[in-house]
N, C-alpha and C positions, 0 to 999 in steps of 0.2 A: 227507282230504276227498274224497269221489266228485265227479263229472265233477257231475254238476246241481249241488250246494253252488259248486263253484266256477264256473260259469255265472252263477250269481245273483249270487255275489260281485262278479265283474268287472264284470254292469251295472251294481249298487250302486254301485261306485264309479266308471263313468262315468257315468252319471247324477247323482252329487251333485258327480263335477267341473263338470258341462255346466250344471248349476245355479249353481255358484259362479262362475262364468265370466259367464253371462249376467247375475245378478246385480251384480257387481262394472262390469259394463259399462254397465247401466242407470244403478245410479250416478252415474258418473262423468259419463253424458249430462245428468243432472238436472244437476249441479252447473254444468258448461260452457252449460247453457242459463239458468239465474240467476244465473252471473258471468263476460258476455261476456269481459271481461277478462284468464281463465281467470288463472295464476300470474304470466305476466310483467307488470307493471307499468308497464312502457315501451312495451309492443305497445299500436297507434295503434288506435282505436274508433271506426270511421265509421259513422254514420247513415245508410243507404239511403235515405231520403225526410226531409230537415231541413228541418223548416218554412221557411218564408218569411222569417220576421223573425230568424231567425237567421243568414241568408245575406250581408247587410251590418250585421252587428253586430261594433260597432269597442268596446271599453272604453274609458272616459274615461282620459286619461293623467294628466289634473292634477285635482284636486279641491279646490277652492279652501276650500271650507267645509265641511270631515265631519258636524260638526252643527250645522247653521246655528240652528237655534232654540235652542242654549247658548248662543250668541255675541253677547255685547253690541257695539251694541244689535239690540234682535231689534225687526224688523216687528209693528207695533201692526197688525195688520188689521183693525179694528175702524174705525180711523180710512180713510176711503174715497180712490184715487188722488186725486192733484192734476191740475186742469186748467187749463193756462195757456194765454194768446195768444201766448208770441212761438214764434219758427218754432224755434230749439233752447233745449235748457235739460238743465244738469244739476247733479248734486252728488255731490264724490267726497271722498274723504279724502284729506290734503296725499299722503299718501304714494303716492296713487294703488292700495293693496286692498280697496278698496271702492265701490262708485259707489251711490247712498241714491238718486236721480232720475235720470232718462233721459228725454229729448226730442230725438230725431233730433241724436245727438249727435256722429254723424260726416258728418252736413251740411254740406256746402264754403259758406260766408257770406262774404258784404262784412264786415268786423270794425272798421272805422270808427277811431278812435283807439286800440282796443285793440292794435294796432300798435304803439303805442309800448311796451307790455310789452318786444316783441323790441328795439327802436330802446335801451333800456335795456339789455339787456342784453349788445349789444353795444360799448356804450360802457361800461362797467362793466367789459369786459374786454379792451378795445384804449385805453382813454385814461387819461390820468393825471388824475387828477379836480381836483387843484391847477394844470394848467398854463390860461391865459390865452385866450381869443379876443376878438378886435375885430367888431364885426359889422357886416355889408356889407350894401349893397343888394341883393344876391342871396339876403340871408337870410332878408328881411324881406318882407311882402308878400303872404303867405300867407293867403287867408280860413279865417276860425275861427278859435278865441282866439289872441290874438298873444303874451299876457302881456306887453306893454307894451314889446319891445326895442327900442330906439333903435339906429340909423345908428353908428360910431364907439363907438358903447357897447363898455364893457369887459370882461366876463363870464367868472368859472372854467367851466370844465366840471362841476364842483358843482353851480354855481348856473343853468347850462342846464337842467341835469337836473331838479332838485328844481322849476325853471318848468314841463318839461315833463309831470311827473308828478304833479301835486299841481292845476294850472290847464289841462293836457291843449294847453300851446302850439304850434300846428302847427310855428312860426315857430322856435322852441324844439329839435324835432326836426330840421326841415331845417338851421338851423346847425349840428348836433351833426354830422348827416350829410352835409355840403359838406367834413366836415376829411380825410376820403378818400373818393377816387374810389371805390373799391372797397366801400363801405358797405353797399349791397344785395345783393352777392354774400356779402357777409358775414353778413347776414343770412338768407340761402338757405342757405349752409354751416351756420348755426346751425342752423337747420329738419331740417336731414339727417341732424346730429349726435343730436338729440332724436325723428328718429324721426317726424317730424309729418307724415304721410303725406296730409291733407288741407289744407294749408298751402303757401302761395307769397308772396313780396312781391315788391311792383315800387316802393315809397317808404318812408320813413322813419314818415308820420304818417296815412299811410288813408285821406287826403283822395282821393286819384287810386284807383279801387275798381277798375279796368281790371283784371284778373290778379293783384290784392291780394286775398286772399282768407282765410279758416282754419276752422276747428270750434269748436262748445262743447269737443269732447274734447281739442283741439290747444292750443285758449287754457287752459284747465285745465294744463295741462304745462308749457307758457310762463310761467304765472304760479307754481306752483308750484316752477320751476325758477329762477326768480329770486329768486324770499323766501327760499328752501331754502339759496344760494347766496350771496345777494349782500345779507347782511343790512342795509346801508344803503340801500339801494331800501325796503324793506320799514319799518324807521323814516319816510322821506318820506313815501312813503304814508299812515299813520298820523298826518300831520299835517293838521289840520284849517286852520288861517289860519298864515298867518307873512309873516315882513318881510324881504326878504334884499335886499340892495343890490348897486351895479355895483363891480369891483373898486378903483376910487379912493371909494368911499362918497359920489358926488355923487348917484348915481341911485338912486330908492327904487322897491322893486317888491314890493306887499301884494298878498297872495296867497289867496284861498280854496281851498279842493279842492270840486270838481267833483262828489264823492260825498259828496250828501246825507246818508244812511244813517249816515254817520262820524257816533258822537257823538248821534244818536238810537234808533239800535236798538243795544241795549248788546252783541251778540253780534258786532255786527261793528267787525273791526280793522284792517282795510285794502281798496283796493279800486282799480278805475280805470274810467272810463267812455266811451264812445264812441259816437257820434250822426255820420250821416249822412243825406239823404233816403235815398238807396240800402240803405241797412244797416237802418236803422230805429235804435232805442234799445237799447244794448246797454253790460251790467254783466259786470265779474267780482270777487267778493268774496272774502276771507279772513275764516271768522268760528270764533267760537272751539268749539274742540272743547268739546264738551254732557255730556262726564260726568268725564273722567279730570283732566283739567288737562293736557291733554298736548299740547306744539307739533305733536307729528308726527300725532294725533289730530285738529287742527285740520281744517277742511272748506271746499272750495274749491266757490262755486259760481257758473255761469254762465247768462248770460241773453243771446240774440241775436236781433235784430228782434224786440223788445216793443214794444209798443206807449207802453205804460209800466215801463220798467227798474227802479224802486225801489218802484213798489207790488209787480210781481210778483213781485222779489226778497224784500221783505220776505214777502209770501205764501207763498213758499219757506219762507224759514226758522221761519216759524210751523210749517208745515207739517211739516219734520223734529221741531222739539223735539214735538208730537205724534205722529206715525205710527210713530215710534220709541219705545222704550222704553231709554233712558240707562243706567240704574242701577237 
């Protein structure tokens, strides 16, 4: 090969190196320019300029309902909100995962005799329900229903209870609550235990509204937490009229329950009532779960400062078995 052939040659093939080289490099640019992330998989991928709304963007951690609209019962929206007068109102499932109504439901209220929900359940679980009290002038005296107890009268702790819950007896509680000093504390203990963050007592029965206070959402829990609980509360209740007497069987004491609705509106099973001027009219019901048959599907719901307690309750629960879709 003479000197020019081999001249030619050697550019030949630096020129088709210098070719494959740049080639190869361009390449590789393209590629690294449409996959920031080039081969490592772990190398971290910042955004020079990241919008705004991705700057405090947190992911939900719980998701309560993945597909709310599979989930009986699903929202009738067809049927238009409820509008009620009293100042809270709600409805939740016994079991407390679900809430169907909302009306300023963690609003601190007067709660009037619904107090005695708590006053129950703390004798339900500090007293022997068979032992005996004698009843004093201290105990009696009380304005608002008295449920009839007599001076020297001889009464179980049964038969206080089912006065106080069934006939809403102020007179009825404060006996229950004179058998220890420590009654209200115990009732605050219980508050703390449950969680009830808008909730305080200062007496057994509502009447003194001074720093006695709780929520729709609070009394929902209290009520809940006793039927759940302390399933002879929860039969009382359920009683519409009865006749129970003083423990020698001299003294008779008939007895209505205080909640209307018992025994007219057929969905509801239990309930307790409370009225004060201060409070206004105020319910909380147990009524029966609307498709399954199920105790823990049952539905709690409340009403505080109505104007009228049992019309707008009942409005309520018209109001679910429509907006709802059951089955």
């Amino acid at each position: 090969m003479n000197e020019n052939n081999k001249f030619y040659f050697k550019m030949s093939i630096l020129l088709f190196t210098s070719f494959f080289i740049w080639y190869l490099g361009s390449s590789k640019k393209k590629v690294e320019t449409e996959f920031p992330f080039g081969n490592s998989v772990s190398k971290e991928y910042k955004l020079k300029d990241k919008p705004a709304a991705l700057e405090n963007f947190v992911p939900p951690t719980i998701v309560v309902f993945k597909d709310s609209e599979s989930i009986l019962p699903k929202r009738n929206w067809l049927v238009p909100p409820l509008e009620l007068k009293a100042e809270a109102v709600m409805a939740i499932k016994l079991d407390g995962n679900r809430i169907y109504y909302n009306k300023n439901m963690n609003k601190q209220r007067p709660i009037a005799s619904l107090t005695k929900l708590m006053t129950a359940i703390i004798v339900l679980e500090n007293y022997n329900l068979n032992d005996v009290i004698k009843i004093t002038k201290k105990d009696i005296g009380r304005e608002g229903s008295s449920g009839n107890l007599r001076v020297e009268e001889i009464m179980t702790i049964r038969s206080l209870l089912t006065i106080m819950l069934i006939e809403s007896s102020n007179n009825a509680a404060i006996t229950l609550a004179n058998q220890r000093p420590d009654f209200i504390l115990l009732m605050n203990k219980k508050a703390q235990d449950l969680n009830l963050s808008n909730t305080n007592f200062t007496n057994p029965d509502g009447l003194d509204e001074t720093d006695n206070y709780s929520s729709a959402f609070d009394i929902a829990k209290i009520f809940s937490y006793l039927i759940k609980n302390h399933k002879e509360a929860l039969e009382i209740l359920k009683i519409k009229n009865i006749v129970i007497y003083s423990s020698d069987g001299k003294i008779e004491h008939r007895l209505k329950n205080t909640n209307e609705l018992l025994g007219r509106v057929s969905e509801v099973l239990a309930g307790k009532t409370g009225y004060t001027d201060n409070a206004g009219e105020s319910l909380t019901l147990l009524i029966s779960d609307l498709y399954s048959n199920n105790f823990n599907n049952d539905i709690i719901t409340v009403v505080l400062g109505s104007p009228n307690r049992f019309d707008e309750s009942e409005k309520l629960i018209q109001w679910l078995k429509e907006a709802y879709i059951w089955q």
